[in-house]
N, C-alpha and C positions, 0 to 999 in steps of 0.2 A: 553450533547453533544454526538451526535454519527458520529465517520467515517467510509462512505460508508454503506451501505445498500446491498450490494450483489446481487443474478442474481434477475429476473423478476417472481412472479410466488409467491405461497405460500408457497413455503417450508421455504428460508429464512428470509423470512417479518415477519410469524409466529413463527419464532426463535424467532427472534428481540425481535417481542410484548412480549411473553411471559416472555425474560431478563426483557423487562421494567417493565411488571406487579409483578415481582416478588419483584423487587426494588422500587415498589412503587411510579411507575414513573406514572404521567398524560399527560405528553407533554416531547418533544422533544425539548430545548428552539433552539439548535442551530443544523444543521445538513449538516457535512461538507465532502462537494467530493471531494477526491481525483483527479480523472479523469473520462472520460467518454469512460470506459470499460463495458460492460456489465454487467459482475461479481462487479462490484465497483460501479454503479448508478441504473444500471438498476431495482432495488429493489426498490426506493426510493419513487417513487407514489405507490407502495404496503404498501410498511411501513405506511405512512402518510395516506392511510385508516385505521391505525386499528389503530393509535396513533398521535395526532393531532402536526406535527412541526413549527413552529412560524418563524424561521429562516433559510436560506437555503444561505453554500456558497461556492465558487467554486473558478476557477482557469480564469472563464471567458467563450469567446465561443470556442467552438471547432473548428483545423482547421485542413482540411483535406489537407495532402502532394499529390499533385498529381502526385509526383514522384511514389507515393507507390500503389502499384496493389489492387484491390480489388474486389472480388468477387458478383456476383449479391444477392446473399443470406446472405451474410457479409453488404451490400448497408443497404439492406432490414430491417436485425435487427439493424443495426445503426440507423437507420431513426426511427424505431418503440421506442427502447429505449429512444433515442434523445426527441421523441414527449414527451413519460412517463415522464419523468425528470422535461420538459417543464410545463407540466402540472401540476406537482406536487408543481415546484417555484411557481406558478402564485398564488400559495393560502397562499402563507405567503411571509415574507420580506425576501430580496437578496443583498448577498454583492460580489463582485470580489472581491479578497485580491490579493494583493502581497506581496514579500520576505519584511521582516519586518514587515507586518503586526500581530495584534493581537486577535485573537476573546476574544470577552469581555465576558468569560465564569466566574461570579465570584468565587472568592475565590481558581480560578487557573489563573496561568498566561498560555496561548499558545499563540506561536509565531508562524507566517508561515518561513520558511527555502526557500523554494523553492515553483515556481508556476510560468504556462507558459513558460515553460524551461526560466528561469531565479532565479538566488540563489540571497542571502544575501551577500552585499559587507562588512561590516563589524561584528566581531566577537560579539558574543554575552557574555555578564558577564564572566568574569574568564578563556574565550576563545582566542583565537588568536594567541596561539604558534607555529613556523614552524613545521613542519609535515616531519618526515625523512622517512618516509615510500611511500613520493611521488617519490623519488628518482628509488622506484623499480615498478613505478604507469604504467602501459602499457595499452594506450586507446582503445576504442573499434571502429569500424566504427560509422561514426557519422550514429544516430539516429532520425528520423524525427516523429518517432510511436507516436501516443497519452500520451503512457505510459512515452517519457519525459515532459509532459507539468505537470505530476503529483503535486498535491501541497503535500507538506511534513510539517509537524508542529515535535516541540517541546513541551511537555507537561512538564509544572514546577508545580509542588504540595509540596511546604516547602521544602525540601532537594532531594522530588523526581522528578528523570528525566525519559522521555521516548521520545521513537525519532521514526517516522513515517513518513516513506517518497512513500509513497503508491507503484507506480509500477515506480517510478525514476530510469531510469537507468543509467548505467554503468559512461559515461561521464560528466551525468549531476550529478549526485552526487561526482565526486571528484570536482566538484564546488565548495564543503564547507567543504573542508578540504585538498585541496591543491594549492596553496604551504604551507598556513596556515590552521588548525585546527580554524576555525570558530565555530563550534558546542560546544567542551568541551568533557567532560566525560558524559555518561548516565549510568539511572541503568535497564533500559527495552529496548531492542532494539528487535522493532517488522522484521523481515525478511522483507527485500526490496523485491516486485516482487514474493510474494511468494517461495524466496528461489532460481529462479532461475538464472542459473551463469549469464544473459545479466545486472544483478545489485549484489552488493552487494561487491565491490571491498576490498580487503584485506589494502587499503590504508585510507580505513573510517571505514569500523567496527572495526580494528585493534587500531586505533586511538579514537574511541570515548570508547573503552574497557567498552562495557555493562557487568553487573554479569548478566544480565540474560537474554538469547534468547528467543522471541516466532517464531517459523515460520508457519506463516501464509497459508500451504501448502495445498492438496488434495490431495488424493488416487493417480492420476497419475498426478498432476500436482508440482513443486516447487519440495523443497529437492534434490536440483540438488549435484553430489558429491561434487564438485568445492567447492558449499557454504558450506557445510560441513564441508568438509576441513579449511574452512575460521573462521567459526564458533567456530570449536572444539580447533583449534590453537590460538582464541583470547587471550590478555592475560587477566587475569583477571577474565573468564567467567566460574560462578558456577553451571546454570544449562542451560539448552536447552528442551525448551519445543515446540509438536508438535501436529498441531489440527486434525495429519492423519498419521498412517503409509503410507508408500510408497508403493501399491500393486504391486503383480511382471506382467509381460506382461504378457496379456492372450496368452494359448496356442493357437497354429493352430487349425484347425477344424480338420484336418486329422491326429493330436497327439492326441487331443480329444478323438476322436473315437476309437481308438488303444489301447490307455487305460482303455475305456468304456469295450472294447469287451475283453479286458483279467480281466473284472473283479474288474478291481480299477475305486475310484472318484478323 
């Protein structure tokens, strides 16, 4: 199983393939989007030329808030994406899942959490206890972005847990854990949203108490203080790992230059 596929283009498809050739992989049985961001689908007919997928699932179709502005060049590479994607399903099998749902990945159980902004009404195994940390839960502006329709899964492997809710934000993830703690405890807790503060509220990662963070960040994207903060505060949590330092902002051009000409780089 792989989630998301990353931007368009060769850099990441070529990651990809090369993970899978290393692990000995032939195919791809299942291959599961989160949402339809550029960074998170747009990959996916790249991938699928250079390693054959069988299964392809999603969150459903996309829908565009026409509350929310968008740029002609923003249009353009939705639409081009959108086609990739399209075309990439058309060659193997397709499932819409929703909250509850299962991909039948053997010999692990995942569960879908969330999909099409809507969560799991009921607690999953050893789940369901109120959640006291909704008490200090403060919402965000509702959110109409794509990034809430994300599907989020739980990953069970024997005693292991991991929890992946793609770019779910702010509001739609205290879904599953308030007023109750629906989720449980996990031991991987990949960074909502790359880390940045519009997800990742201190009333769920606080609550599902991972020992270990990944954040899923970039050089200037995610690693926001906020989650940081959230993160290093969890309790429980042993280490925090990160797939980029945070570079600092580039200089002006005309501090640049001042420095060039006395001599430093």
């Amino acid at each position: 199983m792989l989630v998301d596929a990353g931007n368009p283009g060769d850099r990441d498809a070529d990651r990809i393939a090369a993970v899978a050739k290393q692990a000995g992989l032939h195919q791809i049985d299942y291959m599961v989007t989160t949402h339809y961001d550029g960074d998170h689908h747009g990959g996916v007919k790249d991938v699928s030329t250079r390693i054959p997928i069988r299964h392809f699932v999603d969150h459903g179709p996309r829908v565009q808030d026409p509350a929310q502005p968008i740029t002609p060049q923003s249009q353009s590479y939705m639409e081009r994406t959108d086609k990739a994607y399209a075309d990439a399903v058309a060659t193997g099998a397709h499932t819409i899942v929703k909250p509850g749902d299962r991909v039948p990945l053997a010999g692990i159980d995942v569960t879908v959490l969330a999909a099409d902004r809507s969560a799991i009404a009921r607690p999953l195994p050893g789940a369901g206890a109120p959640n006291p940390l909704c008490g200090a839960y403060q919402p965000h502006d509702v959110d109409h972005s794509e990034n809430s329709f994300s599907l989020g899964i739980l990953l069970r492997y024997s005693d292991f847990r991991m929890l992946d809710l793609g770019d779910l934000t702010w509001n739609k993830e205290s879904d599953l854990v308030c007023p109750n703690n629906l989720i449980g405890t996990v031991d991987v807790y990949l960074t909502t949203h790359h880390g940045l503060s519009l997800s990742g509220p201190p009333a769920l990662v606080h609550a599902v108490r991972p020992r270990v963070a990944i954040m899923n960040n970039a050089a200037r994207k995610g690693a926001a203080a906020e989650t940081m903060g959230t993160l290093r505060s969890s309790p429980g949590l042993e280490d925090l790992w990160q797939l980029h330092y945070s570079a600092p902002r580039p200089r002006t051009r005309r501090t640049t230059r001042n420095r060039t000409r006395a001599g430093k780089t």
